[in-house]
C-alpha positions as CSV (number, residue, x, y, z in Angstrom):
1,X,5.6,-3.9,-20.4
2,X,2.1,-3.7,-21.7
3,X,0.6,-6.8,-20.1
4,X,-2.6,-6.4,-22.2
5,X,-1.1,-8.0,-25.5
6,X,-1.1,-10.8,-23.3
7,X,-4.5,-10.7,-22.2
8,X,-5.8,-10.6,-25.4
9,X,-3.5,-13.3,-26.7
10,X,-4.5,-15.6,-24.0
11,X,-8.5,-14.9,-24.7
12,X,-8.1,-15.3,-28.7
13,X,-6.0,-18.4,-28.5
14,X,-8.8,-20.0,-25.9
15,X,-11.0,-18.9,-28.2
16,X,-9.5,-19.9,-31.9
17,X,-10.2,-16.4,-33.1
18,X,-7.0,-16.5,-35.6
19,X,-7.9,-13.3,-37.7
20,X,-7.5,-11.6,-34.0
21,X,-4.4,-12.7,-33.2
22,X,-2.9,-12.5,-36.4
23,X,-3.9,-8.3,-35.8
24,X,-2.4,-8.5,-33.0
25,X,0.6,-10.1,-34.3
26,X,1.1,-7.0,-36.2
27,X,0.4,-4.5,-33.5
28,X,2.5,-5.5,-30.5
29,X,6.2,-4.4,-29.8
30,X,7.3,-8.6,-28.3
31,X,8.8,-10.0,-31.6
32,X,9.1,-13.1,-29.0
33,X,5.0,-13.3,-29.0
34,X,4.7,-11.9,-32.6
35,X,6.4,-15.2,-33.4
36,X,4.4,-17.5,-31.1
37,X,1.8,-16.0,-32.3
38,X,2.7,-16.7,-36.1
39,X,3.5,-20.0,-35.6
40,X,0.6,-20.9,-33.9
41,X,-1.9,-19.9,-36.4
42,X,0.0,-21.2,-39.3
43,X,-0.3,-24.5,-37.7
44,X,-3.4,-24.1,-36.6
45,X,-5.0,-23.4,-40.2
46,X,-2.3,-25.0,-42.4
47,X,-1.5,-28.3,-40.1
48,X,-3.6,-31.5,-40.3
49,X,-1.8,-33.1,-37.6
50,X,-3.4,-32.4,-34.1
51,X,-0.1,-33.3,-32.1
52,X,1.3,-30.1,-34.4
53,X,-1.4,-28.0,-33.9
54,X,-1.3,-28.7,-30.1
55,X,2.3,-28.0,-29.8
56,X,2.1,-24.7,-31.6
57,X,-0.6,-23.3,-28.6
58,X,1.4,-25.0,-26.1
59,X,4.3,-22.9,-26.8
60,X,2.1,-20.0,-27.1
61,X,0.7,-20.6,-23.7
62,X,3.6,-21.3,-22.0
63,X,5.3,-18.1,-23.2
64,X,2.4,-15.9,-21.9
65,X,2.5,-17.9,-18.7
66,X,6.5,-17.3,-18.5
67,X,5.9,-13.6,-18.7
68,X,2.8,-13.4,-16.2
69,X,5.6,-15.1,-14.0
70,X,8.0,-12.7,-14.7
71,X,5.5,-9.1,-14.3
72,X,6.1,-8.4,-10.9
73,X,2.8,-7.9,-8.7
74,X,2.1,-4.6,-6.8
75,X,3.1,-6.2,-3.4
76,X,6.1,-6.6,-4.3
77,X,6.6,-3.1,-6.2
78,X,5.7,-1.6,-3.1
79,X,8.0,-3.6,-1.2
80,X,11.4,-2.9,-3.4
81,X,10.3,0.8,-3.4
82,X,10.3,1.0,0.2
83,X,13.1,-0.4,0.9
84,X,15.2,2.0,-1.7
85,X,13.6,5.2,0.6
């Protein structure tokens, strides 16, 4: 998994910057973010309700933070590894 599509949709969602994550829309290989990422920026330059707008990033963020959750930290790499030797 390539953790730094997240990254940089995390930073250019914080940041509005909806020409970058449209790029990056196109580049990455998670057609689950691609989407996220599609439907947030549609909403956020088409919508002129906030609650829209709002709920668009909240499922943006809340996808990134589901996969954070699920890349598994070094500790515990280490830990399965040793335990298969």
């Amino acid at each position: 998994m390539d953790i730094t599509d997240y990254d940089k949709a995390l930073y250019y969602t914080h940041h509005c910057a909806c020409i970058d994550l449209s790029v990056l829309m196109m580049k990455t290989d998670d057609d689950i973010l691609a989407k996220r990422i599609e439907k947030f920026v549609h909403a956020f330059i088409r919508e002129t309700e906030f609650m829209k707008v709002k709920d668009a990033r909240d499922n943006l963020l809340t996808y990134i933070d589901y996969v954070y959750r699920m890349e598994p930290d070094k500790d515990e790499i280490t830990a399965i590894t040793s335990t298969l030797d």
